[in-house]
C-alpha positions as a LaTeX table, in Angstrom:
\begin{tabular}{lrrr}
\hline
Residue & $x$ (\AA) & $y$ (\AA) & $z$ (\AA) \\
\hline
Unk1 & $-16.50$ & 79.16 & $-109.59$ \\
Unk2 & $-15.61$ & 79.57 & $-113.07$ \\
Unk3 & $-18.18$ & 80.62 & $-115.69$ \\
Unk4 & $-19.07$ & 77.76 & $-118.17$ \\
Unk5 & $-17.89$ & 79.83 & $-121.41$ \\
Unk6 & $-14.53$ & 79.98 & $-119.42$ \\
Unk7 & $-13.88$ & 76.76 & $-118.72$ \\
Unk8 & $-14.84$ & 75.22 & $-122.59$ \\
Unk9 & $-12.56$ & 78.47 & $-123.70$ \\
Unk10 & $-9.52$ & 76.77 & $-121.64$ \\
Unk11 & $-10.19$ & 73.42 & $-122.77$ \\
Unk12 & $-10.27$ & 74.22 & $-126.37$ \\
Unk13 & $-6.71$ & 76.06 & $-125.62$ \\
Unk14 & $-5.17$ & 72.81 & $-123.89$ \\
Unk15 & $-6.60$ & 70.66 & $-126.12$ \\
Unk16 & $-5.21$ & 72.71 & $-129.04$ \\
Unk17 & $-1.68$ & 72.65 & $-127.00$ \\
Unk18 & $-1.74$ & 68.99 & $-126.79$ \\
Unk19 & $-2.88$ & 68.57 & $-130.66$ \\
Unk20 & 0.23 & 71.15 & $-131.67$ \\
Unk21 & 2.90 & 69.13 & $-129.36$ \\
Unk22 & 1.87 & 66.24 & $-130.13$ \\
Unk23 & 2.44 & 66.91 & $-134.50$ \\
Unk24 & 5.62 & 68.31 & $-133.73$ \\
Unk25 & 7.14 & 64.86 & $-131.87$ \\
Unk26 & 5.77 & 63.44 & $-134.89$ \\
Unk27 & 7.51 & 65.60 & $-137.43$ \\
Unk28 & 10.30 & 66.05 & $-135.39$ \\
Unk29 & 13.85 & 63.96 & $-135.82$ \\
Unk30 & 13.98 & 60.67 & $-136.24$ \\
Unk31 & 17.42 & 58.85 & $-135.64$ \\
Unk32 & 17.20 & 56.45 & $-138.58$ \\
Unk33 & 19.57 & 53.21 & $-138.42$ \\
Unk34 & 20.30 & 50.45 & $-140.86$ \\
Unk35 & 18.98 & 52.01 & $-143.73$ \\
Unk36 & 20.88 & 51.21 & $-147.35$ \\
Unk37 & 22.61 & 53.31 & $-148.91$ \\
Unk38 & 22.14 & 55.21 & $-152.16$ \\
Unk39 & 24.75 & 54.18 & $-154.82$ \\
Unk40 & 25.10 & 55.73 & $-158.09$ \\
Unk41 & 27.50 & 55.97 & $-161.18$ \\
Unk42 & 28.93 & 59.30 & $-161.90$ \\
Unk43 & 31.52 & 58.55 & $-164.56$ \\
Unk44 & 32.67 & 55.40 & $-166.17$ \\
Unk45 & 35.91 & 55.41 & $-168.24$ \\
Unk46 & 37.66 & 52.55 & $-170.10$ \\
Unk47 & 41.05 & 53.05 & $-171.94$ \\
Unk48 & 40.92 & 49.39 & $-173.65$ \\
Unk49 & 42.63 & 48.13 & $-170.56$ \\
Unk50 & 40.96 & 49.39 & $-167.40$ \\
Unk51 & 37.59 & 50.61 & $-166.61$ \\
Unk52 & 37.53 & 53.18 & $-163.94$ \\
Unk53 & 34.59 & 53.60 & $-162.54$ \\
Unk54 & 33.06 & 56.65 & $-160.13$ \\
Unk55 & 30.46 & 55.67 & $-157.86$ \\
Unk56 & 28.29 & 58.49 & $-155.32$ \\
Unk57 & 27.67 & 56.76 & $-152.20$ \\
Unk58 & 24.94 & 58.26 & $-150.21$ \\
Unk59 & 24.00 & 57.82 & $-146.44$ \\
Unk60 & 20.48 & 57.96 & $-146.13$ \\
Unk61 & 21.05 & 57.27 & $-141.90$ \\
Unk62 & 21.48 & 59.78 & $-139.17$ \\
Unk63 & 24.71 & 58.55 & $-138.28$ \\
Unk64 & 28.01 & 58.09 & $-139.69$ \\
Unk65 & 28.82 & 55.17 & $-142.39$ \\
Unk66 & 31.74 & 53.88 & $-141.89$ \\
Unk67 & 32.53 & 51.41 & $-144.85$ \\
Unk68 & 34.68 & 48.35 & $-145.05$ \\
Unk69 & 33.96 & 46.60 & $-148.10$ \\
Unk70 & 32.14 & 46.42 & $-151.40$ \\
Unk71 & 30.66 & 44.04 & $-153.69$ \\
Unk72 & 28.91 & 44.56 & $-156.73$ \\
Unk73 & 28.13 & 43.63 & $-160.01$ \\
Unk74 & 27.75 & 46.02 & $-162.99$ \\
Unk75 & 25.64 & 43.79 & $-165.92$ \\
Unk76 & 23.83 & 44.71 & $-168.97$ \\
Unk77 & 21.41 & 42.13 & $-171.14$ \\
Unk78 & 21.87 & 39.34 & $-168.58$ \\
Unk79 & 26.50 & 39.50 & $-168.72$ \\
Unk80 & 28.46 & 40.89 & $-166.29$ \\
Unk81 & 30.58 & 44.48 & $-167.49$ \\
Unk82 & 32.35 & 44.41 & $-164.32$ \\
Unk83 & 32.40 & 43.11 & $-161.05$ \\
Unk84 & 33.81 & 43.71 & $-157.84$ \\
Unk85 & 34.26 & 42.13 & $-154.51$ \\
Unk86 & 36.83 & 44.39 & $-152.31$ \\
Unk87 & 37.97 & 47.00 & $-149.96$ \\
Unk88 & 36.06 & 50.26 & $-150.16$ \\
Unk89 & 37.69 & 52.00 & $-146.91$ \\
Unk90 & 35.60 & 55.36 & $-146.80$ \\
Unk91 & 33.77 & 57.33 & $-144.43$ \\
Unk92 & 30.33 & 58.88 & $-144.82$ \\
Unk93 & 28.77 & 62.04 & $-142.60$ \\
Unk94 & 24.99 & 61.63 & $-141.53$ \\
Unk95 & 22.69 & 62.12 & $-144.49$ \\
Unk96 & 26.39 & 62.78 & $-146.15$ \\
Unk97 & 27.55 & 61.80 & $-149.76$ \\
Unk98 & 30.75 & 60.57 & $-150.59$ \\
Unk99 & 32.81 & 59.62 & $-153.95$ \\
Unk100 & 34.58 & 56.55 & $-154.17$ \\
Unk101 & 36.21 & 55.42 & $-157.27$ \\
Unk102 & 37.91 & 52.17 & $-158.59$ \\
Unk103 & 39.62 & 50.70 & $-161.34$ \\
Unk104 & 38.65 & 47.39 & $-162.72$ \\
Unk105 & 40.60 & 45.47 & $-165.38$ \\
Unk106 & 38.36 & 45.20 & $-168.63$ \\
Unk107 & 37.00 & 42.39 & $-169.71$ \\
Unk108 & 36.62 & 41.82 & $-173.72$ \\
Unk109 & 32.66 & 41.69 & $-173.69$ \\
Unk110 & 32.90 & 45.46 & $-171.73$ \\
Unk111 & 35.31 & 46.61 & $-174.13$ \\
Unk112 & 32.90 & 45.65 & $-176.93$ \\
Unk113 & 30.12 & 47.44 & $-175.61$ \\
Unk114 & 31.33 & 50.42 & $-174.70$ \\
Unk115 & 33.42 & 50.28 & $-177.91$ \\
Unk116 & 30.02 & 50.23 & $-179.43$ \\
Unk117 & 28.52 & 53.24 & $-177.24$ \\
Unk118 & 31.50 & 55.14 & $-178.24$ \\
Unk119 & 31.08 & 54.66 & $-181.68$ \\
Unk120 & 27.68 & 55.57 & $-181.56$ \\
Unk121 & 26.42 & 52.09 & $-183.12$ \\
Unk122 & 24.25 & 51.92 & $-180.15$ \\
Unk123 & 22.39 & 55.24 & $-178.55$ \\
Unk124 & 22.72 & 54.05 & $-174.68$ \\
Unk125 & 23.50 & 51.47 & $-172.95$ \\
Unk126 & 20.67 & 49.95 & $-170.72$ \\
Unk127 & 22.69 & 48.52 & $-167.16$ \\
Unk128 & 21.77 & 47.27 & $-163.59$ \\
Unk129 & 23.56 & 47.90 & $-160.61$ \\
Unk130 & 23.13 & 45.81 & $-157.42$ \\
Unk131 & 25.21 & 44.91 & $-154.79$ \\
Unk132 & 26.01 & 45.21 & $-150.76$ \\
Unk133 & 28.32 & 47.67 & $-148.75$ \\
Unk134 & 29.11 & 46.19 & $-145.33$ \\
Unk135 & 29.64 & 48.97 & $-142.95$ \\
Unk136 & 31.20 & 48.83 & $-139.24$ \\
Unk137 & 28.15 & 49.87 & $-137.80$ \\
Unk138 & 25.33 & 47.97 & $-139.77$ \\
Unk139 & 26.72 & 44.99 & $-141.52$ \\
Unk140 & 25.96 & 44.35 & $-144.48$ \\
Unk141 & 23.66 & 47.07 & $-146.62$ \\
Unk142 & 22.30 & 45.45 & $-150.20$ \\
Unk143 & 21.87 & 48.69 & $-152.88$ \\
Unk144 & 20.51 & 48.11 & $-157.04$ \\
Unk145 & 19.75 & 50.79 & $-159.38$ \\
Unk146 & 18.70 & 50.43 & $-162.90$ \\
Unk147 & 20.01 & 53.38 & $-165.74$ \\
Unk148 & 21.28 & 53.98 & $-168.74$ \\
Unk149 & 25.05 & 54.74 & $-169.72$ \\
Unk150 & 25.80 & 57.73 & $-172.11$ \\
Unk151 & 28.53 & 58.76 & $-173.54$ \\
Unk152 & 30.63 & 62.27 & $-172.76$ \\
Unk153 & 30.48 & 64.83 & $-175.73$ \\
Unk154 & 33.50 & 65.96 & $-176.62$ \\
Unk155 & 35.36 & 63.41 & $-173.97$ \\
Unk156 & 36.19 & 60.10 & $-175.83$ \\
Unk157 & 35.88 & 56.75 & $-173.55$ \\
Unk158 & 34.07 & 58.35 & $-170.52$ \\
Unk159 & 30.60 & 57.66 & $-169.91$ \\
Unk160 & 27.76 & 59.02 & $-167.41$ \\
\hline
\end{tabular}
């Protein structure tokens, strides 16, 4: 028979086994699904005509995005700069980052404003961003941001 300060000794050791495995399942990987994606604007450029626009498309899931389609809206003090309801055929790693770009014909009331950013009548344009990717594997993913549009030293008609 084992000795009493033996047998607490061996407890305290399994229990502190058990307590260690059972933190790592719970910090260990989790397979996340379904989750939306991050979408940003890196550049936006307008040449009168045609706004093209620069978006980063994030996958926050750990599997692959493959995306179909995008629709968005791009608006600033309650109007629509630009809108978009279209192909976006791209493919996006695990926890990957992608750029996708597009160009948009420009409507007057976006040439005014950014007219007016470029000129520096106004310091920065305040926008929000929403809209939904629908990807193969999850359907349809809804994404919004809220930011401000600068303009480019040095680079006329491109804005970050």
């Amino acid at each position: 028979m084992m000795p009493l300060a033996m047998m607490n000794r061996k407890l305290q050791i399994t229990g502190l086994l058990i307590a260690v495995t059972l933190l790592l399942v719970a910090c260990g990987d989790h397979l996340i699904r379904g989750v939306s994606p991050v979408v940003r604007i890196n550049e936006l450029s307008h040449d009168g005509k045609t706004v093209s626009l620069q978006l980063m498309l994030r996958n926050r899931n750990g599997v692959k995005m493959d995306v179909e389609h995008l629709n968005f809206s791009l608006t600033s003090d309650g109007e629509d700069l630009l809108v978009y309801n279209g192909p976006a055929v791209t493919n996006i790693a695990a926890n990957g980052t992608e750029n996708w770009s597009v160009d948009i014909d420009e409507p007057e009331t976006t040439h005014k404003k950014l007219t007016s950013l470029e000129n520096e009548e106004i310091k920065s344009l305040f926008y929000t961003f929403k809209g939904t990717i629908t990807s193969t594997e999850a359907g349809d993913l809804d994404f919004d941001h809220e930011g401000y549009l600068y303009p480019v030293p040095g680079r006329p008609g491109q804005f970050r």
